[in-house]
C-alpha positions in Angstrom: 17.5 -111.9 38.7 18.2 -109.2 41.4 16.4 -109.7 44.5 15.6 -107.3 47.0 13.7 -108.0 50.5 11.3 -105.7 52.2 11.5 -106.9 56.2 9.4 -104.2 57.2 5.7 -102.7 56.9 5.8 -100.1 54.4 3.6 -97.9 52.3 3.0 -98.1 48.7 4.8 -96.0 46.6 7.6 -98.2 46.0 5.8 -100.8 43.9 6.0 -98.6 40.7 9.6 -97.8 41.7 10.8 -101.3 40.8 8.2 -102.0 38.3 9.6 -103.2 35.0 13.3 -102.5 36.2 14.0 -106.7 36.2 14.0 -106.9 40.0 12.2 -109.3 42.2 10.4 -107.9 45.6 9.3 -109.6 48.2 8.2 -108.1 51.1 8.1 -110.1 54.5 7.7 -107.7 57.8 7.9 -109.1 61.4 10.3 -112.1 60.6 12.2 -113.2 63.7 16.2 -112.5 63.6 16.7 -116.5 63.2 14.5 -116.6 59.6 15.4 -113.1 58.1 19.1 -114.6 58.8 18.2 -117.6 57.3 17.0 -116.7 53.9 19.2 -113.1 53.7 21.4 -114.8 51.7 18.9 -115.0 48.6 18.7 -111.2 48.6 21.2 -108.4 47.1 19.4 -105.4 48.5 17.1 -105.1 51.8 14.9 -102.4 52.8 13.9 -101.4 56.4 12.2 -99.7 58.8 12.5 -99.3 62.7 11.5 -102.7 63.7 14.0 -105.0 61.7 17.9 -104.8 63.7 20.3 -105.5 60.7 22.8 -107.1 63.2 26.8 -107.8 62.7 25.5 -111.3 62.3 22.8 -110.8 59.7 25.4 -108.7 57.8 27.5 -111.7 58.1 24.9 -114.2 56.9 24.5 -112.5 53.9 26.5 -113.6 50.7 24.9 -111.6 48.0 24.0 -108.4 50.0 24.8 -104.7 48.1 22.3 -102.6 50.1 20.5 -101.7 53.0 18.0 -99.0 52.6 16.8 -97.4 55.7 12.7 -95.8 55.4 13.3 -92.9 57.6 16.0 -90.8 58.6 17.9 -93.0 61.6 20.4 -95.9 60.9 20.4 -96.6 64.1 19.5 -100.2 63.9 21.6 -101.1 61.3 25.3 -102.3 62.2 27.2 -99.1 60.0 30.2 -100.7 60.6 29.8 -104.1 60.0 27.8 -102.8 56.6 31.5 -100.9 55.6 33.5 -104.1 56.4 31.5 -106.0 53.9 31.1 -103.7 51.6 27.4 -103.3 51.6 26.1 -99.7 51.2 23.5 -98.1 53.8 21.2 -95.7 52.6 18.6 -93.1 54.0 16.0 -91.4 53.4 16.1 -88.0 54.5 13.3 -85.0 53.6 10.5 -87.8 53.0 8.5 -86.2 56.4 9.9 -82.8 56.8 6.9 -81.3 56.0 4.7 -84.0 58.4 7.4 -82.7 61.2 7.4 -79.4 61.1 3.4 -78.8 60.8 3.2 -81.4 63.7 5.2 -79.4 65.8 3.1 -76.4 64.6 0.4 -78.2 65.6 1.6 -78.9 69.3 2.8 -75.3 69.4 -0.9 -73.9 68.8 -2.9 -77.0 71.1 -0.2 -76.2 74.1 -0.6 -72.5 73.8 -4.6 -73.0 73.4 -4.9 -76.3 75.7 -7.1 -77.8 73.0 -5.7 -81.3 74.4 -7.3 -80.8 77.6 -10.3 -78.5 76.8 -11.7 -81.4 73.9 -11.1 -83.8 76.6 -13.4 -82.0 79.4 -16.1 -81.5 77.0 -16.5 -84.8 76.0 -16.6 -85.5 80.2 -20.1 -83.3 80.1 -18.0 -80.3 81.1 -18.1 -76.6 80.4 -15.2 -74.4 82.0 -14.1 -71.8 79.6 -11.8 -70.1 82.3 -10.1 -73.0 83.4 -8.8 -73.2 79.9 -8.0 -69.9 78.9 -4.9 -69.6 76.9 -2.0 -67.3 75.1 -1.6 -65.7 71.7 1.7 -66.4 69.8 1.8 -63.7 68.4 4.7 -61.4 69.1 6.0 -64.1 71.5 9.7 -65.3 70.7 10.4 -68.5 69.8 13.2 -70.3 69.9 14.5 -73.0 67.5 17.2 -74.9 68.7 18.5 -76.8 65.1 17.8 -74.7 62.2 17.8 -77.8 59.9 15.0 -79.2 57.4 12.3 -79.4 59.8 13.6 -76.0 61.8 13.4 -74.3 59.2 9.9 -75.7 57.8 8.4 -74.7 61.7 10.1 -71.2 61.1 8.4 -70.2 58.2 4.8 -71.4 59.8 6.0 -69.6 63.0 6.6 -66.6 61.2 2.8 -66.4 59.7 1.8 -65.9 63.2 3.3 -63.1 64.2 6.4 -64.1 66.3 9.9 -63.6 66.5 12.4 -66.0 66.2 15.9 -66.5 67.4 17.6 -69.9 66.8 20.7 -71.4 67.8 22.7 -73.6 65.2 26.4 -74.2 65.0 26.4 -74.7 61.1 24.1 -71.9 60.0 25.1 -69.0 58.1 24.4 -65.5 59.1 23.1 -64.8 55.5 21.0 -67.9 55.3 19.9 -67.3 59.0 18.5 -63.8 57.6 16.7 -65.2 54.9 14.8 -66.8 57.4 14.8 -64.1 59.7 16.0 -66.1 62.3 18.6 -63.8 64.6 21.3 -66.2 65.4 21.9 -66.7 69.0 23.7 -68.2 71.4 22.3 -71.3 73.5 22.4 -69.2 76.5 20.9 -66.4 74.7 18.4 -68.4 73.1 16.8 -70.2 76.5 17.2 -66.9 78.2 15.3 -65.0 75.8 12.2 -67.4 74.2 9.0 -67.7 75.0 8.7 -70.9 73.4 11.7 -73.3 72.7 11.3 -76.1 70.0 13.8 -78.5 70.1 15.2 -79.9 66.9 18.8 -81.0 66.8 20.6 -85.3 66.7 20.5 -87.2 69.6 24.5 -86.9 70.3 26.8 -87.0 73.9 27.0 -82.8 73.5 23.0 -82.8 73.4 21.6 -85.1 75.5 19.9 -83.8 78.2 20.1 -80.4 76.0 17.1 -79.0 78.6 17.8 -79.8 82.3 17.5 -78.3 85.6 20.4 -75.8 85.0 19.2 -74.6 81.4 16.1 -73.9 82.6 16.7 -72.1 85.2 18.1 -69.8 82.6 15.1 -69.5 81.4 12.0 -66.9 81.7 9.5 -67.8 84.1 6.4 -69.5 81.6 8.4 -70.7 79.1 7.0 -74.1 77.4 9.3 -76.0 75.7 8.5 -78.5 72.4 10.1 -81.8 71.8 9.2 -83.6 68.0 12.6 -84.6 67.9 14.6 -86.8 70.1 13.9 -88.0 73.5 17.0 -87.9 74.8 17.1 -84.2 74.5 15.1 -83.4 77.5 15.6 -84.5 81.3 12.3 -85.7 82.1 12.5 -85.4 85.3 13.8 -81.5 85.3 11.1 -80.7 83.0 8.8 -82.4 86.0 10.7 -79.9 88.6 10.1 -77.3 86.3 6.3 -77.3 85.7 5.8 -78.1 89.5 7.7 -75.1 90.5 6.0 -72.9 87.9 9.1 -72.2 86.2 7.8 -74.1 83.1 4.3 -73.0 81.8 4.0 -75.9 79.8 5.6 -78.9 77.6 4.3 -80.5 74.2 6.3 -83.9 74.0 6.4 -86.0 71.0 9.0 -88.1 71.5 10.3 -89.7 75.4 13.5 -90.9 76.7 12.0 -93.9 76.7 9.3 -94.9 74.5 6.9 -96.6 75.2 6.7 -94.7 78.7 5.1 -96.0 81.3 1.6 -95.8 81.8 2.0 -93.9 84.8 4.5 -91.5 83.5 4.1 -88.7 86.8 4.8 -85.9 83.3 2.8 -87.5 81.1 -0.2 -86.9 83.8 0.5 -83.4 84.5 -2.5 -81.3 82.7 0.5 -78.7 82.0 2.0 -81.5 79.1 0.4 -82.7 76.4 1.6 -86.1 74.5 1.5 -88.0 71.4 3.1 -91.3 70.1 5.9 -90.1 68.2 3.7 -89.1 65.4 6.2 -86.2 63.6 6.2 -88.6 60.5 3.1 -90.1 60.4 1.2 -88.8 57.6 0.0 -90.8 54.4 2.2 -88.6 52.3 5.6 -88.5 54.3 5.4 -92.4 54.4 4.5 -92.7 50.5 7.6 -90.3 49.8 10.0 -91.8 52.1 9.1 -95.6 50.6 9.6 -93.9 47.1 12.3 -92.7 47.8 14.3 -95.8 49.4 13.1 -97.9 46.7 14.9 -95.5 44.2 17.6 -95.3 46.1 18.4 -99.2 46.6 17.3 -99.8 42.5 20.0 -96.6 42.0 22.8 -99.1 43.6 21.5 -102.4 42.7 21.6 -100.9 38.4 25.1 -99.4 39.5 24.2 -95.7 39.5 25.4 -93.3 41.9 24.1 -93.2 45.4 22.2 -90.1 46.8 21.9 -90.5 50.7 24.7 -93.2 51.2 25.5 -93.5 55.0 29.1 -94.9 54.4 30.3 -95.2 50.8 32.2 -92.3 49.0 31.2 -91.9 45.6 34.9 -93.5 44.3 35.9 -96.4 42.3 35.2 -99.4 44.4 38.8 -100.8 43.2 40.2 -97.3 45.1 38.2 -97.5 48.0 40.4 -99.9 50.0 43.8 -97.8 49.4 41.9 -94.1 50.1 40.2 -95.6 53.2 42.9 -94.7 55.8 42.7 -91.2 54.1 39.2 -91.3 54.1 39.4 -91.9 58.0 41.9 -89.5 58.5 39.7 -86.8 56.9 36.2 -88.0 58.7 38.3 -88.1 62.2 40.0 -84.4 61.5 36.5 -83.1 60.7 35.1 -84.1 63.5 38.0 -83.0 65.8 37.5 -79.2 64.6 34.0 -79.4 65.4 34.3 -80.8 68.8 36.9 -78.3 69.6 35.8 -75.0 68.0 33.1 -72.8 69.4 30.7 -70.4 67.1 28.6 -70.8 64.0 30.6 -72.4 61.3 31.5 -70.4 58.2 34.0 -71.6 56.0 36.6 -74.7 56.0 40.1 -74.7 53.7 41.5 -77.9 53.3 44.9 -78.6 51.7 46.4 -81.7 50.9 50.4 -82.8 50.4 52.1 -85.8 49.1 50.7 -89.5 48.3 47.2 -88.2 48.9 47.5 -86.4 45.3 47.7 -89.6 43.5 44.2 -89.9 44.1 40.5 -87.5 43.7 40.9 -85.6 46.6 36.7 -84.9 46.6 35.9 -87.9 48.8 38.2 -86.9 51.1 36.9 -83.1 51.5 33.4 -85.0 51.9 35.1 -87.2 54.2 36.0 -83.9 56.6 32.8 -81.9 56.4 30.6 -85.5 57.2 33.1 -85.6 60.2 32.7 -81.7 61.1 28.9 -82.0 60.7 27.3 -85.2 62.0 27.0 -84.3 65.3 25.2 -80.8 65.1 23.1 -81.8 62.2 19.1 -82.7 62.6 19.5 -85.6 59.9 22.2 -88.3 59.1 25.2 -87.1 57.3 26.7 -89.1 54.0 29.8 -88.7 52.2 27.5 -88.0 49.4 24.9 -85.4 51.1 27.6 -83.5 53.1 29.1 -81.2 50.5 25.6 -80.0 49.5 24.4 -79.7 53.1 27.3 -77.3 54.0 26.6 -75.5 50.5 22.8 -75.1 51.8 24.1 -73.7 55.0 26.1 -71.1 53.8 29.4 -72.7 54.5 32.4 -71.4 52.4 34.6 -74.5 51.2 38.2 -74.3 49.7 40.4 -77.0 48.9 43.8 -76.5 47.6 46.5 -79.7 46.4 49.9 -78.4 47.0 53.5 -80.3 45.9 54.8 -83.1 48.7 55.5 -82.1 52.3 59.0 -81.5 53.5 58.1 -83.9 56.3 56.1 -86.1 55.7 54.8 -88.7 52.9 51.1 -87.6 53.0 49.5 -84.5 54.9 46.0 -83.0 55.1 45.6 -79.1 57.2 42.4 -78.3 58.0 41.9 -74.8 58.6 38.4 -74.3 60.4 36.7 -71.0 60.5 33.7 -69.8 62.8 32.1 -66.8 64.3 34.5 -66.8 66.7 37.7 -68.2 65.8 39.8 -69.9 63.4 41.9 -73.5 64.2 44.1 -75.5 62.2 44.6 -78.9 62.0 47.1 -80.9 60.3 47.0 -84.7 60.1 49.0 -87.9 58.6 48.6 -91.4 58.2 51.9 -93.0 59.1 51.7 -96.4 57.5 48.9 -98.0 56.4 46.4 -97.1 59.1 48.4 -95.0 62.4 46.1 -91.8 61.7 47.6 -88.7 63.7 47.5 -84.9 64.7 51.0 -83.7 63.4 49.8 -79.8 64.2 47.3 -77.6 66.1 48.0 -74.1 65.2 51.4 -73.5 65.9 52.0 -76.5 67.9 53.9 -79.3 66.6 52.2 -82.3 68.4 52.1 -86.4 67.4 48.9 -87.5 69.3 47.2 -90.2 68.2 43.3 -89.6 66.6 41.3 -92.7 68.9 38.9 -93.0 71.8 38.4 -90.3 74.3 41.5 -87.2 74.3 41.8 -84.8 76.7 43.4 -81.3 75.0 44.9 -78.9 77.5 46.7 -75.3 76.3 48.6 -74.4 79.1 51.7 -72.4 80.5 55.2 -74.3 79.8 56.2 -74.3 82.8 57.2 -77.1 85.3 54.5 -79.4 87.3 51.7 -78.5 85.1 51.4 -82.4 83.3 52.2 -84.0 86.9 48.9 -82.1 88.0 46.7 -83.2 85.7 48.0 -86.6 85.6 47.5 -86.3 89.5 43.8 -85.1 89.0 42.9 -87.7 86.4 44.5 -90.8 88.6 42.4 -89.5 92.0 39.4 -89.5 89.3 40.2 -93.3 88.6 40.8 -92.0 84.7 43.6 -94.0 83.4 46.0 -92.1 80.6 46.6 -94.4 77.9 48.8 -92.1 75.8 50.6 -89.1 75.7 52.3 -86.1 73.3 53.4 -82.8 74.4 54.3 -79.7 72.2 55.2 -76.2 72.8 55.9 -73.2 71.0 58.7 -71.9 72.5 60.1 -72.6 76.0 58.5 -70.9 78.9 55.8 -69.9 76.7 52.7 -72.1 75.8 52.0 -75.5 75.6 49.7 -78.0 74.6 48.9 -81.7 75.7 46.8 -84.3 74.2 45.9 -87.2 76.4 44.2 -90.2 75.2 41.8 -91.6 77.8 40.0 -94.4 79.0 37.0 -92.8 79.7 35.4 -89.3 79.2 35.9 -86.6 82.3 32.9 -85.1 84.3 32.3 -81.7 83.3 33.0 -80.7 86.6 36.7 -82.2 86.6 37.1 -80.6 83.0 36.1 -77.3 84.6 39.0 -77.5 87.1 41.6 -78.0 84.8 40.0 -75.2 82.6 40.2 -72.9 85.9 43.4 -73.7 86.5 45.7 -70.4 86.9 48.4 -71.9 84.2 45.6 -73.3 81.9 44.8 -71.2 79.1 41.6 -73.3 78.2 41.0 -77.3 78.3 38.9 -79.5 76.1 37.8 -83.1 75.4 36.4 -84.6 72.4 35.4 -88.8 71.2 36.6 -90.1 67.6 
């Protein structure tokens, strides 16, 4: 008999799930790491919350292990790549507390505007000071949602009902689908110089963290008040604190904290301008009961061999394939995510063509494989292999894909042409060998730069002591160069260079190479 574990607390609604299905539950939270690693390897599927850190090791210790279904929306405590190694499939559950989210943040949005935090809390004190705690309407104020995903969306149609205006800033948001909503797209800039309200809604990633800080702020109009049911990370704390001292900032409703728990004597959390909970955007009754239905469907989906919905890291392709498409697979994922890092603008359509071996094989994963690469980073919720073709489709993102007879060149080739509001970039890739994955073309360059680590991109004039400069720059930063390609599109005229890195650059170095009078423009991105 199949045996799946539950490690964690969660609520019912997943009893009737595996209910007559032939499958044994047992559910065991707060075991230490050294017991759930002793008995794992009785198990073939385990589910999870927060709490539970599904470890290299624990992946390791496991002998029978298919799945590991996550009850929420973050894997971040389970090992990914470990999970992939050994084959075991990692599974979400995304949309369970949209709903919980959204009309949380609704609910901060009318208490900070209202001070109902603060005004319950002086009448309960014997108080009665009606002035002290006058607020603001919303309506016709602006707000501004910045990530127009699931839950973005959810608080703009509640935010609509009240009168105010919206603008919203996301990268993968359609102009049609953005109208629908009656969102006017925006700009960053444009959307924390404009709002009266800002609600925060985007990942946790390196290009968002820190999202608000002293200099976005000060972009900002004088009594803005800012909403955070998202990430932590998002905010700099301690600009936000600068920012309600100086009046800048009327107000903040926090949900989530850099670091949670924070400390008791948290100087923002004791400012009567901010108003706190404990990370309560999904707990509801029902957004717990839908998110435990819908893991346990999920793992019993796997553990009776049909398809997986919200798999973090498994393609939907024969599992005999999987090893010989995975350097394609890579490829793809690495190219994806490449574009997006580079390209500026709302995202509106990719074209993907493929040449050579690749044909042998479904090409579908592989298209998957790029848009979960181009998307992951700007969406609000994990992206699969199997939920990224429908997410872009929800979006409004046009998607071609186009097999073509072998390259001239070379044995295998993928060109991705990426298309946004404000330009369009093509990228064309190989694997040479089994695993040496590669940019072979940007535009009209031909370039062989390796797709790994931290690269440093640099369009500049071809002319002499432009590569000594930078090389120059990045040494007196202590940055060493670990490799190297150069291409050009006709002599004299431009140039581009790809540097692999040892570590990311400042902004402020990558802003002096960007300045630079022979530098057309100069960009970095992580794979």
């Amino acid at each position: 008999m199949k045996k799946v574990l539950i490690s964690d607390s969660l609520s019912d609604g997943w009893q009737e799930v595996f209910e007559g299905q032939g499958i044994e539950v047992d559910m065991k939270p707060g075991l230490a790491p050294e017991a759930l690693s002793d008995i794992i390897g009785e198990y073939d599927g385990l589910i999870v919350r927060s709490d539970t850190q599904v470890t290299k090791d624990l992946i390791n210790a496991s002998t029978r292990l298919r799945v590991v279904g996550r009850a929420g929306v973050g894997v971040d405590n389970i090992d990914v790549d470990a999970a992939t190694e050994r084959g075991v499939i990692v599974l979400f559950a995304p949309g369970g507390n949209t709903i919980s989210t959204a009309e949380h943040t609704v609910g901060m949005l009318l208490a900070l505007s209202r001070n109902i935090p603060q005004a319950a809390a002086s009448i309960r004190n014997g108080e009665w000071d009606r002035k002290r705690y006058t607020g603001v309407e919303l309506s016709e104020k602006v707000l501004g949602i910045i990530g127009v995903g699931r839950v973005g969306q959810q608080v703009a149609y509640r935010a609509r009902s009240f009168g105010m205006s919206l603008v919203g800033y996301d990268p993968i948001l359609s102009d049609e689908i953005a109208n629908k909503l009656q969102i006017k797209l925006c700009t960053l800039d444009e959307v924390f110089a404009s709002s009266d309200y800002i609600s925060l809604h985007t990942p946790l990633t390196d290009g968002t963290h820190h999202l608000v800080s002293a200099e976005t702020l000060e972009k900002c109009k004088t009594g803005v008040r800012i909403l955070n049911c998202a990430r932590g990370g998002l905010i700099d704390e301690e600009a936000l604190l600068a920012g309600i001292a100086s009046g800048k900032v009327a107000g903040a409703a926090l949900d989530v904290y850099e670091h949670e728990p924070p400390a008791k004597d948290d100087p923002l959390l004791k400012r009567p301008e901010v108003i706190g909970t404990p990370h309560l955007g999904a707990s509801t009754r029902e957004a717990q009961q839908k998110v435990a239905r819908q893991i346990a469907q999920e793992v019993l989906d796997v553990l009776m061999d049909r398809p997986a919905q919200n798999a973090v890291n498994m393609p939907t392709v024969d599992p005999a394939l999987f090893e010989t498409i995975r350097p394609y697979l890579m490829l793809a994922e690495k190219v994806g995510a490449l574009q997006a890092q580079l390209s500026g603008g709302n995202l509106k359509r990719i074209a993907i063509e493929y040449h050579g071996d690749i044909l042998q094989y479904a090409t579908s994963p592989m298209t998957a494989a790029v848009l979960k690469g181009a998307i992951s980073s700007l969406s609000d919720e994990p992206i699969s292999y199997v939920n990224a073709p429908l997410f872009a489709q929800k979006r409004g993102v046009t998607l071609d894909e186009t097999r073509k007879s072998d390259h001239q060149d070379y044995a295998n080739l993928m060109t991705v042409l990426y298309e946004t509001s404000q330009a369009a970039t093509s990228i064309s890739a190989t694997v040479f060998g089994k695993r040496d994955a590669r940019v072979v073309r940007i535009d009209q360059f031909e370039v062989k730069a390796k797709l790994e680590g931290h690269m440093l991109f640099c369009c500049n004039r071809d002319v002499t002591g432009v590569v000594g400069w930078i090389g120059s720059l990045l040494a007196d930063e202590n940055i060493n160069i670990a490799d190297m390609a150069l291409g050009r599109e006709s002599l004299g005229g431009r140039a581009i260079m790809v540097l692999s890195v040892d570590s990311p650059l400042d902004e402020d170095v990558l802003k002096r190479i960007s300045d630079a009078p022979q530098v057309f423009w100069a960009k970095q991105a992580k794979l």
